[in-house]
N, C-alpha and C positions, 0 to 999 in steps of 0.2 A: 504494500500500500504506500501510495505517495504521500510525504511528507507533509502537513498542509500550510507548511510555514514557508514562505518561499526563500527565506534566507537557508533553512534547512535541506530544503530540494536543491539547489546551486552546490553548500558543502557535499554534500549525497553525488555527486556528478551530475543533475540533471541540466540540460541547457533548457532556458527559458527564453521566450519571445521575449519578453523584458527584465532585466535583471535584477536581482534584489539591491537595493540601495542605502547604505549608512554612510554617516562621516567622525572620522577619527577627529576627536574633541569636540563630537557635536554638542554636548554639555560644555561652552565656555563661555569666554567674556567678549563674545559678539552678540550673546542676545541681552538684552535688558534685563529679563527675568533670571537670570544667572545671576549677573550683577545683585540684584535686590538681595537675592537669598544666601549670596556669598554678605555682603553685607550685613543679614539677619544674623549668620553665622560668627560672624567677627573676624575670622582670617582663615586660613588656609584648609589647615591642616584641623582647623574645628568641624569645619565644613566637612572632609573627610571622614571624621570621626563620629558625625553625628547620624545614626541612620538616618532619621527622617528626614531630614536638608538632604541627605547624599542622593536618596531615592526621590527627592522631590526636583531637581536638579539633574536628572539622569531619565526624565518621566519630561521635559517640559518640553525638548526638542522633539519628543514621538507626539505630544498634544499638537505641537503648532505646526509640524510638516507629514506626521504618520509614515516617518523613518519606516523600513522594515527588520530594522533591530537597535533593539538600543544597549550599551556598555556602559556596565556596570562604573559610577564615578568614583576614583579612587588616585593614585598616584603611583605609578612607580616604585617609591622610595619609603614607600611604608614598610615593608621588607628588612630594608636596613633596619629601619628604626624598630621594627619588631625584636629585629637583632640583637639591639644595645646600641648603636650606634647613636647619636645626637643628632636632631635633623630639624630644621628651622628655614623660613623663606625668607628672605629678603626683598621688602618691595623695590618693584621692577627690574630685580637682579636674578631672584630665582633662588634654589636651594642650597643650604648650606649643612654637610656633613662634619661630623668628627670625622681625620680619616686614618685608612688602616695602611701603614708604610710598612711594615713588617711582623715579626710573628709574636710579638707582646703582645701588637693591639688586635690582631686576630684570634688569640685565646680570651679573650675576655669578653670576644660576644657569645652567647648561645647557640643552642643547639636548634636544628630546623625544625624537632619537633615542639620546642618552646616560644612557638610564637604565636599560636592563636587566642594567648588571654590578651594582648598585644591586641590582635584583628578582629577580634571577637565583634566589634560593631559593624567593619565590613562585610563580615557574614550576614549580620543583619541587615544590612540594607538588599544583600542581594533575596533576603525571605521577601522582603518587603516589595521589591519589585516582580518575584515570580506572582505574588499575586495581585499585582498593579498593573502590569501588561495590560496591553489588550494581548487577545488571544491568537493576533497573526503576527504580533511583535515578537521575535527571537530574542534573548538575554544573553550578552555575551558578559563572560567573566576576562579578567586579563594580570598578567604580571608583566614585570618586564623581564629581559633574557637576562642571566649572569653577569655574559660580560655588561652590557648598557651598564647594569646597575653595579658591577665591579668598579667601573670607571668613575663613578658618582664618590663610591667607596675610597678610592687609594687617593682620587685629589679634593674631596670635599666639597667638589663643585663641577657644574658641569665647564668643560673645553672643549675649544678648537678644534685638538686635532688628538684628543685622549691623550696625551704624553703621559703623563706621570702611569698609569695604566701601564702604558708600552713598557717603559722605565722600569718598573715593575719587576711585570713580565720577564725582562732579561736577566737584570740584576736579582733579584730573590726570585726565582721560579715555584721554589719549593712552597712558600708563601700564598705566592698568587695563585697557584692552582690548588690550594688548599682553599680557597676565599673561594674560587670558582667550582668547586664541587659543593660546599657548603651552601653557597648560593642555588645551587641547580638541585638541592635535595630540599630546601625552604621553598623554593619557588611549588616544586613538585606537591609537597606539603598545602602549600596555601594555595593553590590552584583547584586540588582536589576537596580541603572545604570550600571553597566557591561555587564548586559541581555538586555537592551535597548540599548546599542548601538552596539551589534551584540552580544554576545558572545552564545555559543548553550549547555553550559554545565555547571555549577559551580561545583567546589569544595571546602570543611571545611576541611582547614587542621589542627586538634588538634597534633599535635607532642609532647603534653606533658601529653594526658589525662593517659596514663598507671600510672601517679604519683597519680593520684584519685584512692581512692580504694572505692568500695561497693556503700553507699547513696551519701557519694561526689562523686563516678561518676556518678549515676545518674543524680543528680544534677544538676551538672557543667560541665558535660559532654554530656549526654545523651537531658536533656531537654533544652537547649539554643542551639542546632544542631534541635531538633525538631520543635521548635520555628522558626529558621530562613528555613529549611527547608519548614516547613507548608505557612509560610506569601511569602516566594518565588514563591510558589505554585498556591498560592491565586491570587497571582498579575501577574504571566505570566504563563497561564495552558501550563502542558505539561513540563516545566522544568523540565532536570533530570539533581539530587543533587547527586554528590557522595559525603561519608563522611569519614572519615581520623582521627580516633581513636585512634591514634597508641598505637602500646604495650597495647591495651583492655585488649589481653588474653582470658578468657570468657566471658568478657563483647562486643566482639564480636560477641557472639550472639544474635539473636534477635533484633539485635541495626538498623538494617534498618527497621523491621516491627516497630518497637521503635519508629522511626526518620520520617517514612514517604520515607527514600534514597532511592535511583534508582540503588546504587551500596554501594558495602562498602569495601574501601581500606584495604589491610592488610601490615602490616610490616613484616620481615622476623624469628620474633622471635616466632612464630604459621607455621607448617607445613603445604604446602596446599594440603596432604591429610587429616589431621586435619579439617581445612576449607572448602575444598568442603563436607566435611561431615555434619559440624554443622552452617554453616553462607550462601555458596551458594544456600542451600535448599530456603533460602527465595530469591534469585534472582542473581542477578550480583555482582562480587566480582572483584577487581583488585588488582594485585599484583605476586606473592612477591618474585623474585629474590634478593639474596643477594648483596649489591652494590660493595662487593669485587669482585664479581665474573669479574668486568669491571675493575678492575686493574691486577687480575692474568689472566685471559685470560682460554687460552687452551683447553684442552678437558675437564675439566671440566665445565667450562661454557658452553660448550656445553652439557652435561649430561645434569647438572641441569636445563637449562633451557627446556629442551625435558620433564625430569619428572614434570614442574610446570605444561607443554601445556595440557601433560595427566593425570596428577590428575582435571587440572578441564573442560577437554574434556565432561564431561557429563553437562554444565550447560554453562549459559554467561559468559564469561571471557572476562577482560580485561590486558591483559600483562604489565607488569611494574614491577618497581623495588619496595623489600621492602620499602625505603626508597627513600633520590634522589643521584643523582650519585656523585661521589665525583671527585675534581680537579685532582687529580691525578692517571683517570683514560685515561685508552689507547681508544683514536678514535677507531682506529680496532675492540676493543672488542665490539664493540655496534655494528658493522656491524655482526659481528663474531655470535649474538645474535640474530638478526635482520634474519638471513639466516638459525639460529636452527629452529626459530618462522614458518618462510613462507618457508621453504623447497627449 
């Protein structure tokens, strides 16, 4: 029997006349009603913590556009912080970590299964939206990959070009890939209550694997997504994993036969006649409108997003943006977007 979700039919391999449609940060500070309730919240990581703000804020974008799935809101970096680490924003700088340089400060965080009185309210928000959905709305749960959030880890902040990561990496290896398996069994961990208490999708967001090149992406890319992938597998049949590689490049291909995924996210820096050529052959692929296209508008956003539907008209697709959408993009243009998609 077919799925009757259509985000679920696309993960499933089915090709659809029109493809199911979400956008990565569709809960942020480009709508109004975001703002309000981050405000009601007082800051960040309140917001975060609070189910009801979290689920009502993850629920505003499906009311005003009737998304076909919405993601769970949460952060990245809650993880660390689960951990032991220290973690704090800075306005309009962004996150701020304790970080871990060597193997002192990596014995002093916990263990991966000690982190869910930590999360305990993210589970709650995800109850809270299984049964707040509408009922063709998908719920995706999400972490971020190891490495991404290794790199938050060893520099405290996010960078450039991950150095201090790299740095790492060569100089204490023993270290870092102690951090990176620790991370990849927490991740595994907190993904799987996310599955338990509703959610029907996860997502690995690596946002920084394109700085791996060749054996380190392998590595540190490739194999700690197979990993959590394969044990999510193991423990709730049927889970379908997208995975979020960004900026691969060619190590887009292959990388969900690789992984074991259900789908394999693209960024906008790979064409998706490119991609439906060499990554959709093995299944489901999501993406990759450019995130400018939601602050210029126009007719071009409408182009572009007509040639992404039929480059990958021959295969499952999932619509979304290369990346996630940016605060200073226009409401309109998501409807604008939304009406190239379903006609």
């Amino acid at each position: 029997m077919a799925q009757p979700k259509k985000l679920m039919r696309a993960l499933a391999g089915e090709t659809l006349d029109v493809p199911p449609v979400w956008m990565m940060r569709q809960a942020g500070r480009y709508l109004p009603e975001y703002r309000a309730t981050r405000a009601q919240a007082g800051d960040f990581l309140s917001l975060c913590y609070t189910p009801e703000l979290a689920a009502e804020v993850t629920l505003q974008p499906i009311r005003r556009y009737g998304f076909d799935a919405a993601i769970l809101f949460a952060d990245i970096l809650l993880i660390p912080q689960a951990l032991g680490a220290d973690l704090w924003f800075v306005t309009g700088e962004g996150p701020r970590l304790s970080t871990i340089t060597g193997s002192d400060g990596l014995a002093k965080l916990k263990s991966a299964e000690d982190v869910h009185e930590h999360l305990a309210p993210v589970y709650e928000t995800v109850r809270i939206l299984s049964r707040e959905l509408p009922s063709e709305t998908a719920l995706i749960g999400f972490a971020g990959a190891p490495w991404t959030v290794a790199t938050y880890m060893i520099a405290g902040r996010g960078t450039p070009d991950q150095g201090p990561a790299h740095k790492l990496r060569e100089e204490d290896n023993a270290t870092f890939e102690a951090l990176i398996d620790l991370l990849t069994e927490a991740t595994i961990t907190y993904l799987s209550k996310q599955i338990e208490a509703g959610a029907e999708v996860v997502k690995i967001f690596d946002s920084w694997a394109g700085s791996l090149k060749e054996d380190d992406f392998r590595k540190y890319a490739l194999e700690p997504a197979k990993k959590i992938t394969s044990a999510l597998k193991a423990k709730h049949p049927g889970i379908p994993v997208i995975a979020f590689p960004r900026e691969a490049g060619d190590g887009y291909i292959g990388f969900a036969k690789a992984t074991g995924a259900d789908c394999v996210a693209i960024d906008n820096s790979v064409s998706a006649v490119w991609a439906a050529e060499h990554v959709q052959k093995d299944g489901c692929v999501q993406g990759n409108l450019d995130p400018k296209h939601m602050v210029t508008g126009g007719q071009e956003l409408i182009y572009e997003t007509r040639r992404i539907v039929k480059a990958f008209s021959g295969g499952p697709h999932i619509f979304n943006l290369g990346h996630g959408i940016t605060p200073d993009a226009d409401p309109e243009n998501v409807q604008i977007m939304l009406d190239a998609i379903r006609g």
